[in-house]
PDB file with one MODEL, atoms N, CA, C and O in Angstrom:
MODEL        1
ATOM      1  N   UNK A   1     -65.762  -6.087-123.788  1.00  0.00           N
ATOM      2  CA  UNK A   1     -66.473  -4.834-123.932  1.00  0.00           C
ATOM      3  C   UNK A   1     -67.095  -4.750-125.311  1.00  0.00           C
ATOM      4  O   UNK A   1     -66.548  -5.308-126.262  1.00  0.00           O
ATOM      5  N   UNK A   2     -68.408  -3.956-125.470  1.00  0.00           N
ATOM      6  CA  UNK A   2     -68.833  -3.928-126.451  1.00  0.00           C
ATOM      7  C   UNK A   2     -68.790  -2.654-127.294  1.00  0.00           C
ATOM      8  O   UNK A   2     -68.242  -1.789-126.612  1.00  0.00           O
ATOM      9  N   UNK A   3     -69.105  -2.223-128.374  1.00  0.00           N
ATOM     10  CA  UNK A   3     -68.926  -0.540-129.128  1.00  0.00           C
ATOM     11  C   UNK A   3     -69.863  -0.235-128.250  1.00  0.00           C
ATOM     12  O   UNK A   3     -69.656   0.929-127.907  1.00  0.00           O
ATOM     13  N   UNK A   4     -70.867  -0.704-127.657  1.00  0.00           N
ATOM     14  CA  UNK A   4     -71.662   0.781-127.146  1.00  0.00           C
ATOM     15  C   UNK A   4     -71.218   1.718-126.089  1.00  0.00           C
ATOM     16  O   UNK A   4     -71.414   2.924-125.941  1.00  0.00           O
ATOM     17  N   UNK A   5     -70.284   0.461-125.093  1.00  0.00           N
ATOM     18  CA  UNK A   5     -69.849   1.030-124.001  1.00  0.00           C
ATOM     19  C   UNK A   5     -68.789   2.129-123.870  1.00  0.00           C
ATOM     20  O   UNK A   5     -68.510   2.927-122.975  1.00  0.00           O
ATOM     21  N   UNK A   6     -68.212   1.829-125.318  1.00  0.00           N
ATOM     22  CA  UNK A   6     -66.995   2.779-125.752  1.00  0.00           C
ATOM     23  C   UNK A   6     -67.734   4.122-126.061  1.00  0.00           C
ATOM     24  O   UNK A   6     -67.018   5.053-126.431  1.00  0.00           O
ATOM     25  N   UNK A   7     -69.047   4.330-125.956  1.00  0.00           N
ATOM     26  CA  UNK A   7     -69.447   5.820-126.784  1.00  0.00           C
ATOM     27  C   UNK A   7     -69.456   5.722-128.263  1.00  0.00           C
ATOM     28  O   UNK A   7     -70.121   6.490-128.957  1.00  0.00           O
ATOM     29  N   UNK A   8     -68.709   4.767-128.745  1.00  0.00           N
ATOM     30  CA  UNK A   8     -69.317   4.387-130.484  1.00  0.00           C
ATOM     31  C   UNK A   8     -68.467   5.516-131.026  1.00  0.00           C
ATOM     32  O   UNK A   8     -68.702   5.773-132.207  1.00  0.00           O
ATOM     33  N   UNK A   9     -67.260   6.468-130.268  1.00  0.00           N
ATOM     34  CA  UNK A   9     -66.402   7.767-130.670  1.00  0.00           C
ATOM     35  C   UNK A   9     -65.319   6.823-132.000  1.00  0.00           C
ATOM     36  O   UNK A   9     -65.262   5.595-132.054  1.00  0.00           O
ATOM     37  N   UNK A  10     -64.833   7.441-132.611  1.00  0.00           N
ATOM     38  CA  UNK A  10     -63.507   7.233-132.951  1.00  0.00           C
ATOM     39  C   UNK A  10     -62.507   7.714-132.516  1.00  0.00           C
ATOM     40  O   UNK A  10     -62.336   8.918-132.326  1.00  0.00           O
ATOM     41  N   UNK A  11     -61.424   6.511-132.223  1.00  0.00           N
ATOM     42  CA  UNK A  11     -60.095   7.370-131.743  1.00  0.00           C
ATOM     43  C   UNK A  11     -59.119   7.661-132.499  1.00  0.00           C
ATOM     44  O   UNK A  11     -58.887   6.869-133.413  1.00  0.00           O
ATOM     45  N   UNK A  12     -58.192   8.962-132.345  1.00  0.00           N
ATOM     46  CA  UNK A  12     -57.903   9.235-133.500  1.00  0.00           C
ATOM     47  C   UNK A  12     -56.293   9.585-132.907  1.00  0.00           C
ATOM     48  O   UNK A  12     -56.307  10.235-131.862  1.00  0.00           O
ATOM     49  N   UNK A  13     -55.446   9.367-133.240  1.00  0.00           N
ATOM     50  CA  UNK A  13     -53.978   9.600-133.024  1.00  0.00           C
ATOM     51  C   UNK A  13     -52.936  10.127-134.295  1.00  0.00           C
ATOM     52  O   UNK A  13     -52.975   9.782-135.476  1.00  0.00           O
ATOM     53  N   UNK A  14     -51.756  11.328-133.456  1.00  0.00           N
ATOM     54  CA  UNK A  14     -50.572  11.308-134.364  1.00  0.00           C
ATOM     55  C   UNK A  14     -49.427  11.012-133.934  1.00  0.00           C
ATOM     56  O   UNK A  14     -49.138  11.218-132.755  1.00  0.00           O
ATOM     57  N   UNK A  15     -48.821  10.636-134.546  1.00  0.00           N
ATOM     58  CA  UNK A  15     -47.281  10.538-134.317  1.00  0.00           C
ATOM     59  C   UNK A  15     -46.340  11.353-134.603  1.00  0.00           C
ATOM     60  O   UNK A  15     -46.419  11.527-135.819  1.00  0.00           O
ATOM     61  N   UNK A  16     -45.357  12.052-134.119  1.00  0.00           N
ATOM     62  CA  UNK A  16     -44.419  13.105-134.389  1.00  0.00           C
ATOM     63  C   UNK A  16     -43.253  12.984-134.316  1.00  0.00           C
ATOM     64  O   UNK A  16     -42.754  12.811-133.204  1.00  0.00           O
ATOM     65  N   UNK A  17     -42.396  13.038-135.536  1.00  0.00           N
ATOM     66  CA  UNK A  17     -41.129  12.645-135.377  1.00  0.00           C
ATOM     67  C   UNK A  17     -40.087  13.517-135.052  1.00  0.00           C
ATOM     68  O   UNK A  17     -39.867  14.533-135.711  1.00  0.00           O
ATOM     69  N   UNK A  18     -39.397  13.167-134.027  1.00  0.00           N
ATOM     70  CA  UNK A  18     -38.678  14.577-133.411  1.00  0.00           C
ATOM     71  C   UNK A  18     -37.042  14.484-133.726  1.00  0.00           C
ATOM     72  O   UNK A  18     -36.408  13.442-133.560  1.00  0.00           O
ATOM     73  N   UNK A  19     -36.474  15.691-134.191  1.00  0.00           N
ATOM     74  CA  UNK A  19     -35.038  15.850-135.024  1.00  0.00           C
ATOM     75  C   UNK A  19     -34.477  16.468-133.872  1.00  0.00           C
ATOM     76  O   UNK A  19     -34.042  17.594-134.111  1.00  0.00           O
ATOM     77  N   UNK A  20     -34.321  15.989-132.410  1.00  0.00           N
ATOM     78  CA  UNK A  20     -33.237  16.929-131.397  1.00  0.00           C
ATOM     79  C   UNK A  20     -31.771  17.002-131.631  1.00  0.00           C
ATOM     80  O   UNK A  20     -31.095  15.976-131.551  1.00  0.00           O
ATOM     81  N   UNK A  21     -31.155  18.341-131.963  1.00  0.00           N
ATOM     82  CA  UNK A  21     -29.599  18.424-131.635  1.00  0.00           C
ATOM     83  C   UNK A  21     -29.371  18.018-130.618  1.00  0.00           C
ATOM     84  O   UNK A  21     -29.909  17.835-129.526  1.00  0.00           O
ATOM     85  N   UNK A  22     -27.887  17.805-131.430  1.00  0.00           N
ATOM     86  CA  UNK A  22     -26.860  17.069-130.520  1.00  0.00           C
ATOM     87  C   UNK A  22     -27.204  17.350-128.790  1.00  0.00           C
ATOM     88  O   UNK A  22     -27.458  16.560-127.880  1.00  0.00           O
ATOM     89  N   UNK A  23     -27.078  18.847-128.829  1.00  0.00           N
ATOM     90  CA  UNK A  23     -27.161  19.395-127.494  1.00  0.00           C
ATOM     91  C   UNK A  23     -28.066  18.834-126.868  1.00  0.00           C
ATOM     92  O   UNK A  23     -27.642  18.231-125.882  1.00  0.00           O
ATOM     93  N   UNK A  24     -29.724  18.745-127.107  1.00  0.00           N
ATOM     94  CA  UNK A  24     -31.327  18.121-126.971  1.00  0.00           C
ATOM     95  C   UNK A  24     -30.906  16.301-126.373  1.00  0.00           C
ATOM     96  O   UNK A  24     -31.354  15.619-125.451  1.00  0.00           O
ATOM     97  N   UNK A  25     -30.004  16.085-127.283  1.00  0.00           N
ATOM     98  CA  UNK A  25     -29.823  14.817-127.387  1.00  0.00           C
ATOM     99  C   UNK A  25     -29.346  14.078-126.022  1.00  0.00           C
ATOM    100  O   UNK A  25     -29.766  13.139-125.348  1.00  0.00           O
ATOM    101  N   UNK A  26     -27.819  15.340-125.934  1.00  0.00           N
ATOM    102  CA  UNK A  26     -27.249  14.976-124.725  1.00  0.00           C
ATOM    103  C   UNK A  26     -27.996  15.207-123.271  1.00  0.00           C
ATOM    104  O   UNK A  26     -27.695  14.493-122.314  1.00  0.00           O
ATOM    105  N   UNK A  27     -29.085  16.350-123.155  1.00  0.00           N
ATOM    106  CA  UNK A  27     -29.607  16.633-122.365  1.00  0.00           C
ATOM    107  C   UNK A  27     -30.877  15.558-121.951  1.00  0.00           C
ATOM    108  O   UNK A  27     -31.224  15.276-120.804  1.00  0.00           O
ATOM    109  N   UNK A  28     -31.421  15.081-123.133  1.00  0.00           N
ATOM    110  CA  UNK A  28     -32.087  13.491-123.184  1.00  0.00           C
ATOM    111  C   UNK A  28     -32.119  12.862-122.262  1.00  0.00           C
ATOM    112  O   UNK A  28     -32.911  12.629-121.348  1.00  0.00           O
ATOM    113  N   UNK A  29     -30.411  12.359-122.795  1.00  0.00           N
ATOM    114  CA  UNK A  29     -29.728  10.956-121.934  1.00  0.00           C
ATOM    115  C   UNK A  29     -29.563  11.411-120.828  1.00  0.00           C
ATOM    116  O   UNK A  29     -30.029  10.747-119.903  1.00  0.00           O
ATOM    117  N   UNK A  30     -28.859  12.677-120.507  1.00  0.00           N
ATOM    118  CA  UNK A  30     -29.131  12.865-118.740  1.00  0.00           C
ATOM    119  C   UNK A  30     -30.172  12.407-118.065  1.00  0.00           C
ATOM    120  O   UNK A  30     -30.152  11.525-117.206  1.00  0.00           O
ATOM    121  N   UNK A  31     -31.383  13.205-118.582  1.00  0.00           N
ATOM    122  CA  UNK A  31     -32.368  13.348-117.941  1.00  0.00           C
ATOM    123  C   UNK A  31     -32.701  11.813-117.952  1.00  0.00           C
ATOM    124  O   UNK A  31     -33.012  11.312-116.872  1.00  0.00           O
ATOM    125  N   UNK A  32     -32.668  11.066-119.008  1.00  0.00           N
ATOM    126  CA  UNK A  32     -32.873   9.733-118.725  1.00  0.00           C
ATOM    127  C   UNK A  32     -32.162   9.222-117.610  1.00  0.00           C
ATOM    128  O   UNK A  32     -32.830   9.252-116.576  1.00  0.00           O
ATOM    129  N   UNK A  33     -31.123   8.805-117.504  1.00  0.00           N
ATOM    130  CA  UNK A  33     -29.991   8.515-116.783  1.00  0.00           C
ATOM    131  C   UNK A  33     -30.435   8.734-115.527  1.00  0.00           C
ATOM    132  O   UNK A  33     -30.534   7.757-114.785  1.00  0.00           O
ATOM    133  N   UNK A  34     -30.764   9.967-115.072  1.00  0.00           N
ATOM    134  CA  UNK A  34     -30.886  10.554-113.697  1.00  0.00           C
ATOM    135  C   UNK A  34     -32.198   9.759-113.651  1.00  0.00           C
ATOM    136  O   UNK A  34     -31.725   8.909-112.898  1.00  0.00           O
ATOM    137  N   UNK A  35     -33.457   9.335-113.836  1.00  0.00           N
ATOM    138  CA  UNK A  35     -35.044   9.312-113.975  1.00  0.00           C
ATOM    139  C   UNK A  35     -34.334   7.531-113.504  1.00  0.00           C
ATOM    140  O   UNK A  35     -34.500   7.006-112.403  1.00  0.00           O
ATOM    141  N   UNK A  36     -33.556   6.903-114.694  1.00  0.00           N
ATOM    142  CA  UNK A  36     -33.074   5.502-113.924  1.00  0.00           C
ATOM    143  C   UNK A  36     -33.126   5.187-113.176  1.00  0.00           C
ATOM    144  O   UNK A  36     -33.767   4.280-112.647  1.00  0.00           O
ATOM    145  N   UNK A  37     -32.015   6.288-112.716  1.00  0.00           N
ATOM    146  CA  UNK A  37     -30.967   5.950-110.968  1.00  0.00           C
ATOM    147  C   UNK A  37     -32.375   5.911-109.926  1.00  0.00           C
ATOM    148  O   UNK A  37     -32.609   5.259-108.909  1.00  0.00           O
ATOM    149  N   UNK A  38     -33.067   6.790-110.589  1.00  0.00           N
ATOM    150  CA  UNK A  38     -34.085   7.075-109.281  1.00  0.00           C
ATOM    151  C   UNK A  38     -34.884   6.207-108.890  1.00  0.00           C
ATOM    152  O   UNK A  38     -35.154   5.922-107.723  1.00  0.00           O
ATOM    153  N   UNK A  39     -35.419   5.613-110.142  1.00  0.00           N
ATOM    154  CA  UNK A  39     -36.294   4.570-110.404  1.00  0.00           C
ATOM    155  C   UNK A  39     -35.612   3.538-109.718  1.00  0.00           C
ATOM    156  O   UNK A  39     -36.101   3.178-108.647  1.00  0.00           O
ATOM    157  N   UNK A  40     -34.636   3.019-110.100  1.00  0.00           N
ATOM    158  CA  UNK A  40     -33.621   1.920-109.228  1.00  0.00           C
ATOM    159  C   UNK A  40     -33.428   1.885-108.087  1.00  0.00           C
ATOM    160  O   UNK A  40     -33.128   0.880-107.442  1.00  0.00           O
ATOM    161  N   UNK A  41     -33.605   3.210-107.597  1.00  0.00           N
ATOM    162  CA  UNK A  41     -32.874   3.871-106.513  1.00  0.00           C
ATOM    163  C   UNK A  41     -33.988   3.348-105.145  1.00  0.00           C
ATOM    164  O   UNK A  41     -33.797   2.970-103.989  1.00  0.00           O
ATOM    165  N   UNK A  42     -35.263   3.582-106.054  1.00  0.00           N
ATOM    166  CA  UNK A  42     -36.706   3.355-104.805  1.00  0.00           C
ATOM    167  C   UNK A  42     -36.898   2.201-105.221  1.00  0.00           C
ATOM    168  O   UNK A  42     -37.570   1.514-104.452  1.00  0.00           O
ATOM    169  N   UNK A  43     -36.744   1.975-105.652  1.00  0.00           N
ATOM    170  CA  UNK A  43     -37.564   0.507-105.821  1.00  0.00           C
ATOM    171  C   UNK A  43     -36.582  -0.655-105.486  1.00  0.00           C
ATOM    172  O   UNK A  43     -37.002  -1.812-105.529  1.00  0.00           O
ATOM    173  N   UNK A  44     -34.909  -0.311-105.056  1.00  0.00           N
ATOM    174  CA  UNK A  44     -34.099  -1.438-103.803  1.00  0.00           C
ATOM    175  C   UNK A  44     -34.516  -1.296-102.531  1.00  0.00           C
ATOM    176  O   UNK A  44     -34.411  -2.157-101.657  1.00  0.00           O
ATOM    177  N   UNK A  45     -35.172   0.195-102.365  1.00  0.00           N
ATOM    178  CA  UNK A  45     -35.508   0.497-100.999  1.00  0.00           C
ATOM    179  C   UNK A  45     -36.509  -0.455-100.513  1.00  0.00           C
ATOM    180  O   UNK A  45     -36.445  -1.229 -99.558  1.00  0.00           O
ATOM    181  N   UNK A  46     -37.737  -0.178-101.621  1.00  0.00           N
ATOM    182  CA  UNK A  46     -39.060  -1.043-101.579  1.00  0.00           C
ATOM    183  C   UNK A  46     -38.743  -2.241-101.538  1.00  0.00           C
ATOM    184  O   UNK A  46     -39.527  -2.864-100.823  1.00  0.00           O
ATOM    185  N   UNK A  47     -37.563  -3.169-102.190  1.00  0.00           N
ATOM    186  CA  UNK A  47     -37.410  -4.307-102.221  1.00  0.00           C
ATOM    187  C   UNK A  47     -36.540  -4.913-101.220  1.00  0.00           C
ATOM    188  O   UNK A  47     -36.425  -6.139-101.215  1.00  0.00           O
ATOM    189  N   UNK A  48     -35.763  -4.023-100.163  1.00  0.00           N
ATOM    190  CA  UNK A  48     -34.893  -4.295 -99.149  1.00  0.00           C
ATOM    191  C   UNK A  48     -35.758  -3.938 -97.596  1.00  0.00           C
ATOM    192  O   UNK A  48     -35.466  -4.483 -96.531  1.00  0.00           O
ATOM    193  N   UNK A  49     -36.707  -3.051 -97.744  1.00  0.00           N
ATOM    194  CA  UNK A  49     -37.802  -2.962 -96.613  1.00  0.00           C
ATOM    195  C   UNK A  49     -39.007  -4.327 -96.518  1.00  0.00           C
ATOM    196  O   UNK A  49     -39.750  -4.551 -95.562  1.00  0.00           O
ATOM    197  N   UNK A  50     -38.942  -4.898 -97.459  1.00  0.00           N
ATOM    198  CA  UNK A  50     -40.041  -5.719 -98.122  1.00  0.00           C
ATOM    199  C   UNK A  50     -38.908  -7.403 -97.296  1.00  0.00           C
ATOM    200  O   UNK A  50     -39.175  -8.175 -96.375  1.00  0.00           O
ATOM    201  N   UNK A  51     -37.923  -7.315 -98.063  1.00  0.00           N
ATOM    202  CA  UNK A  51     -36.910  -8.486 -97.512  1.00  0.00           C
ATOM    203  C   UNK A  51     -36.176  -8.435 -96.140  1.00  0.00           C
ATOM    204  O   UNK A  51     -35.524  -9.405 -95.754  1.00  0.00           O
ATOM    205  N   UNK A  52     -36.288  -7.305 -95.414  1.00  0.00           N
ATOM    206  CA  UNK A  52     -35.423  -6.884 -93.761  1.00  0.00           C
ATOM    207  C   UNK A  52     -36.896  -7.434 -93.199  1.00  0.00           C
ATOM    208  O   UNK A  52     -37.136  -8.471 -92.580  1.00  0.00           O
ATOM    209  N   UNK A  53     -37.730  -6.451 -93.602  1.00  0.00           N
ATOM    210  CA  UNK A  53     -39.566  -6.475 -92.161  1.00  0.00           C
ATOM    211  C   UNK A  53     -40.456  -6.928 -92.808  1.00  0.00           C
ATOM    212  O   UNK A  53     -41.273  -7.429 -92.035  1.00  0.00           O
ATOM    213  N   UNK A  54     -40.822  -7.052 -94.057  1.00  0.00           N
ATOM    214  CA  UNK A  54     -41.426  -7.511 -95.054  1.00  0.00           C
ATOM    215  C   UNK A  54     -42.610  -6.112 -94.467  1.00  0.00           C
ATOM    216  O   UNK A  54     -43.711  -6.335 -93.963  1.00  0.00           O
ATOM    217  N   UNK A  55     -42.152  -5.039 -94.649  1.00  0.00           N
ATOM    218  CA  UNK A  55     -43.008  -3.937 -94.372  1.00  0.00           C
ATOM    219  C   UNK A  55     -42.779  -3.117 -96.071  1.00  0.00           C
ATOM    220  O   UNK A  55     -41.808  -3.147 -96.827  1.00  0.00           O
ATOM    221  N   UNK A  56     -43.926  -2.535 -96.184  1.00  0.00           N
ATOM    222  CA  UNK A  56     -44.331  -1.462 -98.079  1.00  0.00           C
ATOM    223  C   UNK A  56     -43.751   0.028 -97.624  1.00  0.00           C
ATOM    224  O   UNK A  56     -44.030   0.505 -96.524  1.00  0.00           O
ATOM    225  N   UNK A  57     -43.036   0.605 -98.452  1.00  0.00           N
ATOM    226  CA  UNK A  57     -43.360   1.867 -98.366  1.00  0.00           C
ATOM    227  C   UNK A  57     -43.791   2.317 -99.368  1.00  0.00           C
ATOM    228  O   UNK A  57     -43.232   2.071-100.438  1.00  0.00           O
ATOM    229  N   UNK A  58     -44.777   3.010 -99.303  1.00  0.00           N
ATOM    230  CA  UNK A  58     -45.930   3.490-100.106  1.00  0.00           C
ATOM    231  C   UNK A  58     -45.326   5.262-100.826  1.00  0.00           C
ATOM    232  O   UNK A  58     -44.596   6.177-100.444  1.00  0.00           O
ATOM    233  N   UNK A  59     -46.205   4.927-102.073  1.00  0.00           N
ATOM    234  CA  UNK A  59     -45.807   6.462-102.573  1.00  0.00           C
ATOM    235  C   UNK A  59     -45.136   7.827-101.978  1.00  0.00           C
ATOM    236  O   UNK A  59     -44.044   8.270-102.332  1.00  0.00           O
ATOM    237  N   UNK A  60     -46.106   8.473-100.889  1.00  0.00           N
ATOM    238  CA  UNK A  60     -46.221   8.965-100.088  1.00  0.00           C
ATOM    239  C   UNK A  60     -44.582   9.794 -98.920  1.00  0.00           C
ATOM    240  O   UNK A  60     -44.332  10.950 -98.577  1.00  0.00           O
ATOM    241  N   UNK A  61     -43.914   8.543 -98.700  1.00  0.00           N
ATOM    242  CA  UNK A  61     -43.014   8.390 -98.013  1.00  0.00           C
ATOM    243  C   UNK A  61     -41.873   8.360 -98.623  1.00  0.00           C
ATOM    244  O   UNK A  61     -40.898   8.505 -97.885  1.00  0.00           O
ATOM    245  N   UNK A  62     -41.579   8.152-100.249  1.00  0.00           N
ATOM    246  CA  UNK A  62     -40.952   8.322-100.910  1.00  0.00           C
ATOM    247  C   UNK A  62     -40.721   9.557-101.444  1.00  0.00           C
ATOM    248  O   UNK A  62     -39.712  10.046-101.952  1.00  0.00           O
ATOM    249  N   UNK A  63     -42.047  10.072-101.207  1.00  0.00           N
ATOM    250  CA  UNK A  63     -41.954  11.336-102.495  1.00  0.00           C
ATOM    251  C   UNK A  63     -41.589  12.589-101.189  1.00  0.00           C
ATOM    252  O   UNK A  63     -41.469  13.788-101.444  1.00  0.00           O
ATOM    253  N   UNK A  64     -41.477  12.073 -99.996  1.00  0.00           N
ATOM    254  CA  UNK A  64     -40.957  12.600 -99.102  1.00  0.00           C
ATOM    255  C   UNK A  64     -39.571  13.189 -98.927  1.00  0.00           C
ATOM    256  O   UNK A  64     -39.091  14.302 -98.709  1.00  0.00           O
ATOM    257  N   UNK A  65     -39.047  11.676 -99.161  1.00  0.00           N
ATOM    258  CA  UNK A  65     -37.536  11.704 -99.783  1.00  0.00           C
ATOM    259  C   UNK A  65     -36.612  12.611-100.782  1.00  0.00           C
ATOM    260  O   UNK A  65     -35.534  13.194-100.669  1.00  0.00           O
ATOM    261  N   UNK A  66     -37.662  12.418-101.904  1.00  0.00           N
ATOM    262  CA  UNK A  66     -37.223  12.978-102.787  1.00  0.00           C
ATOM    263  C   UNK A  66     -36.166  14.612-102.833  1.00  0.00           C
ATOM    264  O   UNK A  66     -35.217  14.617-103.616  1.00  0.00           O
ATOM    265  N   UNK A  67     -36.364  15.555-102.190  1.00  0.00           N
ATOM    266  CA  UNK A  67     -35.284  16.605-101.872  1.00  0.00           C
ATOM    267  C   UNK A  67     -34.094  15.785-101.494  1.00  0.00           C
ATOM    268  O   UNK A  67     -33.276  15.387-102.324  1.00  0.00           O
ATOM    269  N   UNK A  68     -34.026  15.548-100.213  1.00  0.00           N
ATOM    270  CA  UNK A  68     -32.823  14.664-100.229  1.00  0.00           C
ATOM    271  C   UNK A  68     -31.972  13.952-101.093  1.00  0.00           C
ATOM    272  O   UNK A  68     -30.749  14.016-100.973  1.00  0.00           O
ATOM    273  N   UNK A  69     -32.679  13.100-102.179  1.00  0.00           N
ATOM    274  CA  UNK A  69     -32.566  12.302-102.849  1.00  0.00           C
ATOM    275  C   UNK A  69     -31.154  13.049-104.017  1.00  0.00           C
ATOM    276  O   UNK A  69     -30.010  12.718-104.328  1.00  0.00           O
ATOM    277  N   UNK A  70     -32.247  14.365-104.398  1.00  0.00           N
ATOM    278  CA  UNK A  70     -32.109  15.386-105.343  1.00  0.00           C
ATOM    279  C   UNK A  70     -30.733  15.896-104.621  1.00  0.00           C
ATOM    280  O   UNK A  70     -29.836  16.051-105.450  1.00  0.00           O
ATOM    281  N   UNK A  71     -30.432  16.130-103.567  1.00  0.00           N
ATOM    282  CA  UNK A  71     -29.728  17.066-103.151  1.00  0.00           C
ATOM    283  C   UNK A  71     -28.681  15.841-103.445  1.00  0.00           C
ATOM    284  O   UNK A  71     -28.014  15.927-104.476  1.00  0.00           O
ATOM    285  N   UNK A  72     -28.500  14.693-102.583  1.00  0.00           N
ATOM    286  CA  UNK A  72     -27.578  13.893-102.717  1.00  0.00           C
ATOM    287  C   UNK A  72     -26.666  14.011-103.897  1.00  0.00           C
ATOM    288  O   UNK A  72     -25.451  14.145-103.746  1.00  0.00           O
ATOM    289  N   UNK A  73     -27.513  13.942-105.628  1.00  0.00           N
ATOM    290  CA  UNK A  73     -27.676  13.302-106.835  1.00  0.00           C
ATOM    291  C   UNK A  73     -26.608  15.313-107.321  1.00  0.00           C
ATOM    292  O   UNK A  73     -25.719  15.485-108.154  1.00  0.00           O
ATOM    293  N   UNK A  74     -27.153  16.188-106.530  1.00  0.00           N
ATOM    294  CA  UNK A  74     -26.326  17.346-107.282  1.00  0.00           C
ATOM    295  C   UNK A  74     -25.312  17.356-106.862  1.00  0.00           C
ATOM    296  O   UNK A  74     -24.398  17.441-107.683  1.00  0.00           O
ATOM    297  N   UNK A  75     -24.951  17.276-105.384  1.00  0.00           N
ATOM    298  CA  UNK A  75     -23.665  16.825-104.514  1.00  0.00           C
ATOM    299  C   UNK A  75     -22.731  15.749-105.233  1.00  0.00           C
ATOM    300  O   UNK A  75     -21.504  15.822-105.174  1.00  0.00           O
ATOM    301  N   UNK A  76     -23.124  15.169-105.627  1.00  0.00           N
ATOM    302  CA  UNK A  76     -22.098  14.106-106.469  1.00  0.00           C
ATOM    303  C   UNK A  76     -22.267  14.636-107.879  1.00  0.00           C
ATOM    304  O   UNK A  76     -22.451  13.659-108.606  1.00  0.00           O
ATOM    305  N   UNK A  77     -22.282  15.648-108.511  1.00  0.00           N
ATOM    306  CA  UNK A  77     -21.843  16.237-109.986  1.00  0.00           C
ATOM    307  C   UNK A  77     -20.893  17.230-109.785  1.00  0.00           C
ATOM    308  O   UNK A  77     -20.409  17.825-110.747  1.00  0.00           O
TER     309      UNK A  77
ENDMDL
END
């Protein structure tokens, strides 16, 4: 690509350094933690539908799931 195609703009960025309490902190790692499982969670599906029928499930059908998923994930806390 060349500068013209870019608009010839400058890009301009900040960075922000963030001081979360303890509390912020712990609530973090949950939220991380949980975002994992989930991530892990679809993507054995995708990789065990893919290796049983060698069939995709697409966005769509997942995000279908998802209540369930959720409900499961509060049921076990």
């Amino acid at each position: 690509m060349d500068e013209g195609s870019l608009g010839g703009g400058v890009l301009k960025s900040f960075n922000y350094r963030l001081y979360p309490t303890k509390r912020q902190q712990r609530l973090l790692s949950e939220l991380l933690e949980e975002l994992r499982w989930l991530w892990n969670t679809l993507l054995a599906a995708r990789k065990q539908a893919w290796e049983e029928r060698q069939e995709t499930i697409d966005y769509y059908v997942q995000k279908a799931e998802l209540p369930a998923l959720k409900a499961d994930l509060r049921a076990q806390d």
